[in-house]
C-alpha positions in Angstrom: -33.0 0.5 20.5 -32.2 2.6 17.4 -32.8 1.6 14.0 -30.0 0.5 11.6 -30.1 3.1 8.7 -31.2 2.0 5.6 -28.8 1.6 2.7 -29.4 3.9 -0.2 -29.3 2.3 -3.9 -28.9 4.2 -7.3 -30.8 3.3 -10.0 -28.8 1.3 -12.1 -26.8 3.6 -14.2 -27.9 3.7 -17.9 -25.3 6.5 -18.6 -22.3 6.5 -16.4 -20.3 8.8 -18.5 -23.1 11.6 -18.6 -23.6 10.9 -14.3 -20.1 10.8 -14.4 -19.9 14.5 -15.9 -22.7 15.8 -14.1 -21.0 14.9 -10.6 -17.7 16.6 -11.9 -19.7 19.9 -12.8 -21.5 19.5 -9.5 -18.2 18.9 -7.5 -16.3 21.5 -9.1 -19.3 24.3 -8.0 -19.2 22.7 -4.5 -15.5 22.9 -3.8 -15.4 26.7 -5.0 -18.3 27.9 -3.3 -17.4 26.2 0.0 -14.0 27.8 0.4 -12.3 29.8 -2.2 -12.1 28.2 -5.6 -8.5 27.1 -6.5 -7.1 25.5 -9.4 -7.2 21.9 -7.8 -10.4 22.4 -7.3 -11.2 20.9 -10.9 -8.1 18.3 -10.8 -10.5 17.3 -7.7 -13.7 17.1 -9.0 -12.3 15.3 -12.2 -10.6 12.4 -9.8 -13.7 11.6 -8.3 -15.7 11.6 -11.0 -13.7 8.8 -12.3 -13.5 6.9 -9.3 -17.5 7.4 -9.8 -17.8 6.7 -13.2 -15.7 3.7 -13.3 -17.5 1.9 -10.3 -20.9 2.3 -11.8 -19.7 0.9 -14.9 -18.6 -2.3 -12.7 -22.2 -2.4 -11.5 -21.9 -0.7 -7.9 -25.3 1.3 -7.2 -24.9 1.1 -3.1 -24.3 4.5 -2.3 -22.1 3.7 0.8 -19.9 0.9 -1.3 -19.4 4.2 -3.8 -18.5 6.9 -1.1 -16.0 3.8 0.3 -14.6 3.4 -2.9 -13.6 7.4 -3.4 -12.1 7.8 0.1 -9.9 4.8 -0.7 -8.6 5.6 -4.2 -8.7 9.5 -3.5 -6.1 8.8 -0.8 -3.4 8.6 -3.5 -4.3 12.2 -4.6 -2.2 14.9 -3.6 -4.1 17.2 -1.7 -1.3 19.7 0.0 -2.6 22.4 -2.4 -6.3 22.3 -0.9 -8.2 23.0 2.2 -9.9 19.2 1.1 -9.3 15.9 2.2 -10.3 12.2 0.7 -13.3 12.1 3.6 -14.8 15.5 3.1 -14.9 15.0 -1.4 -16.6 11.6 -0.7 -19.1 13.3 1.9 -19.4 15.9 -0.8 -20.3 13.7 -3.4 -22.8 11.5 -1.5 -24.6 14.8 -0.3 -25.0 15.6 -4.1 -25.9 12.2 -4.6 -28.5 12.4 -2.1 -29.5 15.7 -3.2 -30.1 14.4 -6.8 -32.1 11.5 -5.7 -34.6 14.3 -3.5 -33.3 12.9 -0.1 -32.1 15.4 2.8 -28.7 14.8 3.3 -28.8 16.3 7.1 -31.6 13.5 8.2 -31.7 10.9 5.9 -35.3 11.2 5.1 
């Protein structure tokens, strides 16, 4: 029988504003390099930094709860002027997430 995957926890955040603006940055380079860059691209990255920022400040450090959290409140973002959807920013944003934290994204090791 397989093994449940393990959850992933941040570190508590210390500075949610400066995570915050390194996940915009991050997100913003992402988007354009993936596709073409667009304008929205940094509306985007700007959204879910403050769905980000604003649940660390409420204490969430479960990386699952977090990419949750941005599907649900980037559904309300109007996303007709990008190739981008609400699932594939929050899979964005955990990749860099895992990335930061030296985990492989592809394997979960």
């Amino acid at each position: 029988m397989a093994e449940p995957i393990q959850a992933i926890t941040l570190p508590p955040a210390t500075h949610p504003e400066q995570e915050g603006q390194w996940l915009q940055t991050a997100l913003h380079q992402w988007l354009d390099q993936e596709f073409i860059p667009e304008a929205v691209n940094q509306q985007i990255a700007e959204r879910a930094a403050q769905v980000f920022v604003r649940q660390r400040m409420e204490g969430e450090n479960d990386l699952g709860s977090l990419v949750i959290a941005i599907v649900t409140e980037m559904q309300s973002f109007d996303f007709s002027k990008s190739f981008y959807s609400e699932f594939a920013i929050a899979n964005a944003v955990s990749d860099l997430l895992l990335a930061s934290l030296g985990i492989d994204h592809c394997c979960g090791q």
